[in-house]
C-alpha positions in Angstrom: -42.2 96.6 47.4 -43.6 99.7 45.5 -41.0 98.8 42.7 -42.2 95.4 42.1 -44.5 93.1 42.9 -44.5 91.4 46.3 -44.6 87.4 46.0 -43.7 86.7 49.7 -40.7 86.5 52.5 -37.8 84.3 52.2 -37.9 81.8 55.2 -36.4 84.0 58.2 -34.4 80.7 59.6 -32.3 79.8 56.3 -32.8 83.5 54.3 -33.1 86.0 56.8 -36.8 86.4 56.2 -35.7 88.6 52.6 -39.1 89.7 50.9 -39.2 88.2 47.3 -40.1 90.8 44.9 -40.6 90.4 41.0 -39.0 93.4 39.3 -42.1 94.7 36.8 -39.5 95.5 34.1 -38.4 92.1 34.1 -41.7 90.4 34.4 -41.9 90.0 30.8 -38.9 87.7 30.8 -41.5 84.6 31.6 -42.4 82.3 34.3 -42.8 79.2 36.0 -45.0 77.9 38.9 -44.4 74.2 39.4 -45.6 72.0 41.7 -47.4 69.1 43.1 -51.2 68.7 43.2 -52.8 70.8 46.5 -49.1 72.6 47.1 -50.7 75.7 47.0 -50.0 76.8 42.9 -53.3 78.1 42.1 -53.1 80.3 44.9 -49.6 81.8 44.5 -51.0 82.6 40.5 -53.7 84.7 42.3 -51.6 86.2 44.3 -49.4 87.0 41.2 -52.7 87.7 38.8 -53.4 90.5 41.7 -50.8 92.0 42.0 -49.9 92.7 38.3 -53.7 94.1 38.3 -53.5 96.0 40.9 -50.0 98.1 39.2 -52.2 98.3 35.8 -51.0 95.4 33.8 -53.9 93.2 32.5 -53.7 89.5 32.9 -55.2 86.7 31.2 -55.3 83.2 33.1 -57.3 79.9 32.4 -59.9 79.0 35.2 -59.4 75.2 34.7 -60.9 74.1 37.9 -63.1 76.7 38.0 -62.1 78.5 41.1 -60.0 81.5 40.2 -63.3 83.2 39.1 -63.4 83.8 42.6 -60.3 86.8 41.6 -63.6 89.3 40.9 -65.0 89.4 44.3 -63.3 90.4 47.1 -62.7 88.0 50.5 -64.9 87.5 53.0 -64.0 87.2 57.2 -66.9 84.7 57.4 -65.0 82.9 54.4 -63.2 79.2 55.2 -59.7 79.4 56.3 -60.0 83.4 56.2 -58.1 83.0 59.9 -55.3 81.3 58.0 -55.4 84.0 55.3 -54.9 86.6 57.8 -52.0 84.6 59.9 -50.3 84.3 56.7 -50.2 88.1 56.0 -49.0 89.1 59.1 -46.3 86.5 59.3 -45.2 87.5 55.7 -45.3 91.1 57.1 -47.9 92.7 55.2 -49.6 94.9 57.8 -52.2 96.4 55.4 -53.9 93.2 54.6 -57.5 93.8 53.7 -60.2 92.0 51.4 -60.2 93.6 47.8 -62.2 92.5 44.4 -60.4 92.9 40.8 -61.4 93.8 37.8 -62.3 90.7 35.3 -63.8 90.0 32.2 -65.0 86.3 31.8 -64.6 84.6 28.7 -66.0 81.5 27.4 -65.6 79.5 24.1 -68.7 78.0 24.5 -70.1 81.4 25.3 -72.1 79.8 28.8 -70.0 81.3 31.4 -68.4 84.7 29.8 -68.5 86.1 26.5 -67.4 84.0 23.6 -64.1 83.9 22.1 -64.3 83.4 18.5 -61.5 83.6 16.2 -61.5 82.7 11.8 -60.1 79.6 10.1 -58.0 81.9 8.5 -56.4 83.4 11.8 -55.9 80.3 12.8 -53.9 79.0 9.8 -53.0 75.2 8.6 -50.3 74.6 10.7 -52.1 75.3 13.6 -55.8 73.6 12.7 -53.1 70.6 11.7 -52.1 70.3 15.4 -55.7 70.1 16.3 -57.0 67.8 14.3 -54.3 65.7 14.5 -53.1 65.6 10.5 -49.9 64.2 9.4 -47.6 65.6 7.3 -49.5 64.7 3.7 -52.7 65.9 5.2 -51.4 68.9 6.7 -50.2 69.7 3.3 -53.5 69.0 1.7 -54.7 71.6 4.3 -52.0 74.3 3.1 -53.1 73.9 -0.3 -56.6 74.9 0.0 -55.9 77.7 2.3 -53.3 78.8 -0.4 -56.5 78.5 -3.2 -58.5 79.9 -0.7 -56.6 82.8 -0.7 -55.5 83.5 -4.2 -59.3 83.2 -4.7 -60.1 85.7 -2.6 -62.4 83.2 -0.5 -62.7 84.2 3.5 -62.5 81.3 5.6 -64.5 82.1 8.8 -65.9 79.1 10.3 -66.3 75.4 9.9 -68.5 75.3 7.6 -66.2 77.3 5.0 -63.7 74.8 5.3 -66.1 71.9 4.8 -66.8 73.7 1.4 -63.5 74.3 0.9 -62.5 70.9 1.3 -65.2 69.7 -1.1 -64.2 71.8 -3.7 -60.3 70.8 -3.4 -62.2 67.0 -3.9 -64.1 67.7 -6.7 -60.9 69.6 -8.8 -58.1 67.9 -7.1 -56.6 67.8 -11.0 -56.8 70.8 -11.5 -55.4 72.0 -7.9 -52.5 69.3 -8.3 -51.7 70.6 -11.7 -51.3 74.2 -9.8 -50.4 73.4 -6.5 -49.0 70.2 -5.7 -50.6 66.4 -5.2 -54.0 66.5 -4.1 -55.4 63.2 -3.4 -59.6 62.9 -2.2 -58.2 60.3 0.4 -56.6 63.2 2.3 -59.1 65.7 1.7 -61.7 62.7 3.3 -60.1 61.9 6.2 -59.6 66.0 6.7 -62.9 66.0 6.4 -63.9 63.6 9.0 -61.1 65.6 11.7 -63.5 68.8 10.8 -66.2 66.5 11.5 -64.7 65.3 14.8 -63.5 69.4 15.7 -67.1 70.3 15.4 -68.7 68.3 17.8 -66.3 68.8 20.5 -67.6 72.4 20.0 -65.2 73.6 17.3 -68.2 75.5 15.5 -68.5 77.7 19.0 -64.9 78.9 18.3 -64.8 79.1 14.9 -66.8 82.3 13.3 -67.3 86.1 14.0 -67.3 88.5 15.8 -63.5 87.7 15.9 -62.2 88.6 19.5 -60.2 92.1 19.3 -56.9 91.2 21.0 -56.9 94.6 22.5 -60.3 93.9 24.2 -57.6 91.8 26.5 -55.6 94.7 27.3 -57.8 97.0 29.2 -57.2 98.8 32.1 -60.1 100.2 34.6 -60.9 103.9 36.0 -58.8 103.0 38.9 -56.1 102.4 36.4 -56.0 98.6 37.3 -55.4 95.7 34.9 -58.1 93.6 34.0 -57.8 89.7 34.7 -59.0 87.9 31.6 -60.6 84.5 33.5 -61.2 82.0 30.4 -63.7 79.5 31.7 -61.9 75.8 30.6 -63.1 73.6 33.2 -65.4 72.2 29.9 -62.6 73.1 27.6 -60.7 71.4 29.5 -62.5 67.7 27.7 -61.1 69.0 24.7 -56.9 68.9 25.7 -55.9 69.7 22.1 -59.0 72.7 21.5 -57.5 74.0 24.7 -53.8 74.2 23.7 -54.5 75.1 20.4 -56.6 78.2 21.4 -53.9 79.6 24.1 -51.0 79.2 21.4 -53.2 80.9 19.1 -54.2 83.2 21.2 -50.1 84.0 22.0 -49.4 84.0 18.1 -52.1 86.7 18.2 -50.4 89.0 20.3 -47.2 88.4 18.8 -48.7 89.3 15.3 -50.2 92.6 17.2 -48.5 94.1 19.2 -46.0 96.7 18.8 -42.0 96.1 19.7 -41.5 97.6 23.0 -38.6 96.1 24.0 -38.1 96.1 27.9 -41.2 98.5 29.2 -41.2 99.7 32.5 -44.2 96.8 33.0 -45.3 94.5 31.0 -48.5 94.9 28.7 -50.1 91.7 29.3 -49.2 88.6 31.6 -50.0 85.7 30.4 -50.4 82.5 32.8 -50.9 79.2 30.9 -52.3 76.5 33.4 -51.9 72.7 32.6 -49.2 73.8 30.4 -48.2 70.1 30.0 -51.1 69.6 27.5 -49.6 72.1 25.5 -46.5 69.9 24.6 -48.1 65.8 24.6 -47.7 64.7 21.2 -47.2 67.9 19.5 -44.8 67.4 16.5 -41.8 69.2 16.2 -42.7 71.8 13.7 -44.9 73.0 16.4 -42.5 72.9 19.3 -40.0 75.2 17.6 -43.4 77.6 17.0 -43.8 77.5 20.3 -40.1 78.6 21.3 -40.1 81.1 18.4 -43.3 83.1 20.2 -42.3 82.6 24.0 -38.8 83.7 23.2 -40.2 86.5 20.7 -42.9 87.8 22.2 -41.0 89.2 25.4 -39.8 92.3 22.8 -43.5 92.7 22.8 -43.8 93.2 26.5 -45.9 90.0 27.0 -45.0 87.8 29.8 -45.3 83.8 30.0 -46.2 81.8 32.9 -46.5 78.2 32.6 -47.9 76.5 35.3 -48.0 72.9 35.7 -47.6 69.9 38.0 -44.0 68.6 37.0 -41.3 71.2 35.7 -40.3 68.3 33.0 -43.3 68.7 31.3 -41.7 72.0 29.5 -39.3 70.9 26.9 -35.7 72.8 27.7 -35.5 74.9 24.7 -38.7 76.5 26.1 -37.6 76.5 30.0 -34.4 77.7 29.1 -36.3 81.2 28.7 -38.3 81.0 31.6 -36.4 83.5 34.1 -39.1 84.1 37.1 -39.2 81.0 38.9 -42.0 79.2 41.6 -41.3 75.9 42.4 -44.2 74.3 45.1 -43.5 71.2 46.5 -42.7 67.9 44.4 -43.2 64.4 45.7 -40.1 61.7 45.0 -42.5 58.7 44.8 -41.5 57.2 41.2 -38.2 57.5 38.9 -39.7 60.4 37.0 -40.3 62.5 40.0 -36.8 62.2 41.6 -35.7 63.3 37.8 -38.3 66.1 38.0 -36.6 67.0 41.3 -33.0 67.0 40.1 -34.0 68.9 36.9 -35.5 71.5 38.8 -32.8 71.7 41.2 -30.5 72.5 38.8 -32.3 75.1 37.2 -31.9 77.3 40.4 -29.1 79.4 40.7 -27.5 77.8 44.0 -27.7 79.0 47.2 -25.4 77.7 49.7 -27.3 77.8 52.8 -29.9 76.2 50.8 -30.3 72.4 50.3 -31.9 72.7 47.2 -32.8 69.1 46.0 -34.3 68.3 49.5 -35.9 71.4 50.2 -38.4 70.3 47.3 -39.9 67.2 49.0 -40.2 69.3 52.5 -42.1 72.3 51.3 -45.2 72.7 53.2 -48.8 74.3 51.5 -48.2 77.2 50.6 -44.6 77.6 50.9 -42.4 77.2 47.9 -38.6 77.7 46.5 -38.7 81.0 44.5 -35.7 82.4 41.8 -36.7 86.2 40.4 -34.3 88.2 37.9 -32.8 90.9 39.6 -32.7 94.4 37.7 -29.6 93.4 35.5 -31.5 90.4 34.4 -29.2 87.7 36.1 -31.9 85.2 38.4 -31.7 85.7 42.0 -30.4 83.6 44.8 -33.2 80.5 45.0 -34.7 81.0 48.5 -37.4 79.4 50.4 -40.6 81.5 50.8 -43.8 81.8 52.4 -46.3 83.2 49.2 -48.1 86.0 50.1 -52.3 85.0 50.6 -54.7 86.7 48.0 -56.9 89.5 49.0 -59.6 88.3 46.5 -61.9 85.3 47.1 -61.1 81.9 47.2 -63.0 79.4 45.1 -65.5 80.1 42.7 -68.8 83.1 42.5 -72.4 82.5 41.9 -73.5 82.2 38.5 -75.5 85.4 40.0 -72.7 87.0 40.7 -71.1 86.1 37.4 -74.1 87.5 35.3 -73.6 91.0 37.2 -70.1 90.9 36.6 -70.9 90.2 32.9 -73.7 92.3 32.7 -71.2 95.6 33.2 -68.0 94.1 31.7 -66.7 96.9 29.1 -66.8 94.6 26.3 -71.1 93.8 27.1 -73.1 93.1 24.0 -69.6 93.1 21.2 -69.3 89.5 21.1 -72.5 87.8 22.2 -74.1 87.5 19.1 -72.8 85.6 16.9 -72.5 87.0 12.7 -72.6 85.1 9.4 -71.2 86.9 6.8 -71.0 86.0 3.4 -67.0 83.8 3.0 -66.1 80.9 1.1 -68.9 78.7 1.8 -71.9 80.9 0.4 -69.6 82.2 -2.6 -69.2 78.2 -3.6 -72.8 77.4 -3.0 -73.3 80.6 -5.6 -70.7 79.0 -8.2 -72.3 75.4 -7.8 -75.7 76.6 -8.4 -74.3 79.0 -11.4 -72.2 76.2 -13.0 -74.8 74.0 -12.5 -77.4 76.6 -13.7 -75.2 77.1 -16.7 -75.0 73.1 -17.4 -79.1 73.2 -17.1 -79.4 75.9 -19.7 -76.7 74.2 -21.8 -78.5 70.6 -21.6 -81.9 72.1 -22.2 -79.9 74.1 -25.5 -78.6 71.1 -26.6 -82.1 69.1 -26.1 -83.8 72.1 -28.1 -81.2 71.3 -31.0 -81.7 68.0 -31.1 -85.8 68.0 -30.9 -85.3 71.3 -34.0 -83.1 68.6 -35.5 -85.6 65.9 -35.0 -88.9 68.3 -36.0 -86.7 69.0 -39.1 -85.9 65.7 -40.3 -89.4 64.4 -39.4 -90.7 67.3 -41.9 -88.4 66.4 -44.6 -90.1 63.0 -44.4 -93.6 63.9 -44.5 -92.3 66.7 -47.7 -91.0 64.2 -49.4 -93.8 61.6 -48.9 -96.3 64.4 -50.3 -94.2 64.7 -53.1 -94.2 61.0 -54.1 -98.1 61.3 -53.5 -98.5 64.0 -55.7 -96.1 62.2 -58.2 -98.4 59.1 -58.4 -101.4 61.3 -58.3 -99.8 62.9 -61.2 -99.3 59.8 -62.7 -103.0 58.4 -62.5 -104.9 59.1 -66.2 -107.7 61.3 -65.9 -111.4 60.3 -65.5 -111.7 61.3 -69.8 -108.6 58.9 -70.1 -109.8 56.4 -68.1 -113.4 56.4 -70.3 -111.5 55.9 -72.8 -109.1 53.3 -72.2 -111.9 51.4 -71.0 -114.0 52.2 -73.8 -111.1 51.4 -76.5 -110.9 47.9 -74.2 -114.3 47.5 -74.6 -114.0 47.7 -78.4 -111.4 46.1 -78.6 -113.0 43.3 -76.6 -115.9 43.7 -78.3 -113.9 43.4 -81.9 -111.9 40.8 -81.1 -115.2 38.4 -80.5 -116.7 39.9 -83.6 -113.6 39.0 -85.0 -113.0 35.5 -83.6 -116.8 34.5 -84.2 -116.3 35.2 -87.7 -113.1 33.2 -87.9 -114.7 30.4 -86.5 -117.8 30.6 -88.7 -115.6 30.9 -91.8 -113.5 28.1 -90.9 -116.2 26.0 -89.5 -119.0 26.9 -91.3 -122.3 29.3 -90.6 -125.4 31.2 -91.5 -125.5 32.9 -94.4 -127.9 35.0 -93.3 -124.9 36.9 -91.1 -122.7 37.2 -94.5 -125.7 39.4 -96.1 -125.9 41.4 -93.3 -122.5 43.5 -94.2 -120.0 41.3 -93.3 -117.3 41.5 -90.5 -116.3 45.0 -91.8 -119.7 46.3 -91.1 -120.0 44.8 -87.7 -116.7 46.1 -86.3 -117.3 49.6 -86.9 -121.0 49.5 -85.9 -119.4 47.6 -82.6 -116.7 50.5 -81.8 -119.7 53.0 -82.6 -121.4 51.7 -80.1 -119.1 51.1 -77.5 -118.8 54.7 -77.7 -122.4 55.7 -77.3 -123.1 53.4 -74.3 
């Protein structure tokens, strides 16, 4: 049992009571633990988590129901069904049995119950973000586009709010970005924008941001030289299905992208246990599917191992099974059509043994007791044999919040990720080009208003130029007061003379005086007249 890990012993009536023992240098080549709700699979993956941690291999697992946080703290003799624990043990034959605690790091998304896990926009990518929001194929290629502009453009997505301003941008130049990039329409970028929308209230903007989580912060390894357990808190997740399943295949692409080729290592580097691994696969379009069989069948050169666990061995599509070599199968119930096809199908997937009634085996498997296949050291799977799984050595069910905050309190990776950091990305360098464009387009507006009052002010002055002018034309026109004394005194005389004038006429015509004739005559009286208009 030194060379591998220890999973239990083979049922000594039908296998000669043969120990079952995963061979670490094939532990990479991926897993399933299938079963039955209350068969007993959540306890065979802490027996598993332990013993991978205990040979130095850090794990990572999702605490759906929120009991494997129990994996930190060791047993308890007072505990419930600790006498069961113990007559396990001995009848598997594992005379040192004894309560132990494992190392473990708890992580949260929602940063409540461990340290948040944050990752970028950009990390995540469009195909991914796609899946989680749900986009079809012209949105999801919307989405491509501005993460394409978004990069040429040097613009860091980080967090939600970067690809909300992204998004409007991509709105408000969709021209332009067509013209570049491909059709843009604002009715994809809208309803994009209402998925964000959606993605942040179910706690998207807890995800989203930085500190980004370090993979390697996953791969740590005690002063004992034991493995870390990774416990991700999802019993909230858990109301988000596609967050969830988003996050873990993000999280794999991660360590795919990061990791090093090892090829076959002596023992894995990570062991990854997926839980509700059905919710992985509902609905997810095929593009993604074949991402998903691309990274479990890639990532084994890696030396990362995949374990799926989930209620019905159907729920994995066969492409992905098909590279599933370490097999648990827990009891399965034959109560509809589906479930005798879930038996069948895993029936088949077992290499058979003859003593072994494979098909029917499933339905009779008590708690705790499963039908287990292992590759051998040549990397051809074992004989299927019924086994008795090991117990844990670690608690069962969940700790205190108490004792989660101690456990926190010392975890190696205390104080990196709590607080969360808002850098300047995409979103602040837009606001900064808004307000500059729109600075620009004030300064140009009040320019062009300036012009247009100069203009204004300038033609208003022309007018009041040239009415002086035409005042000081008719001013200039006026006769002077000299003039005007003597036009009116050369009318006056020439009033005056033309009544001198016109008496005389009438008195020569009509008779007069002749006193007036003696008196000088009309001659006479028409200078002496002017004279004295003159004078007056």
């Amino acid at each position: 049992m030194s060379d591998g890990l220890f999973i239990g012993l083979g049922s000594p009536e039908k296998d000669g009571g043969l120990p079952q023992t995963l061979n670490l240098r094939r532990a990479n080549r991926h897993g399933l633990i299938a079963g039955a709700t209350g068969t007993g699979k959540t306890v065979t993956l802490q027996t598993l988590a332990e013993g991978f941690s205990a040979r130095g291999v850090p794990v990572f697992l999702a605490d759906v129901k929120g009991d494997l946080s129990g994996i930190a703290m060791a047993g308890s003799p007072t505990a419930k069904n600790a006498d069961k624990l113990v007559a396990r043990a001995q009848e598997v034959g594992v005379s040192d049995y004894s309560y132990a605690d494992n190392p473990a790091i708890f992580w949260d998304l929602y940063g409540q119950q461990g340290h948040p896990v944050r990752t970028t926009v950009s990390e995540m990518g469009p195909l991914l973000l796609a899946r989680l929001m749900g986009l079809n194929d012209t949105q999801e290629g919307v989405l491509s586009i501005a993460f394409r502009y978004a990069d040429d453009e040097g613009l860091l997505l980080l967090d939600l709010g970067d690809l909300q301003a992204m998004l409007a941008y991509c709105a408000d130049h969709a021209g332009d970005l067509s013209a570049r990039y491909g059709n843009v329409s604002k009715a994809s970028v809208g309803a994009i924008q209402r998925q964000v929308l959606q993605l942040d209230a179910q706690g998207g903007d807890h995800f989203f941001g930085e500190p980004a989580l370090d993979i390697h912060d996953m791969l740590k390894v005690d002063e004992k030289g034991r493995g870390y357990i990774n416990v991700l808190a999802a019993d909230r997740l858990m109301q988000s299905p596609k967050l969830y399943a988003t996050f873990l295949l993000w999280l794999l692409s991660e360590l795919f992208e990061t990791l090093p080729e090892v090829g076959d290592p002596d023992k894995p580097k990570l062991v990854f246990f997926f839980d509700e691994a059905h919710l992985l696969f509902e609905d997810a379009p095929r593009a993604l599917t074949d991402k998903i069989e691309q990274v479990v069948r890639l990532i084994r050169s890696k030396g990362v191992g995949v374990y799926f666990v989930t209620q019905n061995p159907i729920d994995i599509p066969e492409d992905v099974a098909g590279q599933l070599g370490n097999r648990v199968q827990h009891a399965l119930r034959a109560f509809t059509p589906r479930d005798q096809k879930a038996i069948r199908a895993a029936a088949d997937t077992f290499r058979i043994n003859p003593d072994l009634d494979v098909a029917t085996a499933i339905t009779e498997l008590k708690v705790g007791e499963a039908l287990v296949s292992l590759l051998q050291e040549d990397g051809s799977p074992g004989v299927v044999q019924r086994t008795l799984i090991a117990p844990p050595r670690s608690r069962l069910g969940p700790i205190e919040p108490k004792e989660r905050a101690i456990i926190q309190s010392i975890s190696p990776v205390a104080g990196k990720y709590d607080e969360a950091v808002d850098r300047e990305s995409a979103e602040e360098i837009l606001a900064a080009r808004a307000d500059a464009a729109a600075a620009a387009a004030a300064a140009q507006k009040a320019e062009a208003e300036a012009e247009k009052a100069a203009a204004a002010q300038a033609k208003l002055e022309a007018k009041q130029r040239e009415a002086e002018l035409k005042r000081q034309a008719r001013e200039a026109a006026r006769p002077s007061n000299l003039d005007r004394a003597v036009q009116s005194a050369t009318r006056s005389a020439a009033s005056s003379v033309g009544r001198q004038v016109a008496n005389e006429l009438g008195r020569a015509v009509f008779g007069g005086s002749s006193r007036r004739k003696s008196s000088g005559g009309i001659a006479g009286q028409l200078v002496r007249g002017i004279l004295g208009s003159l004078f007056k």
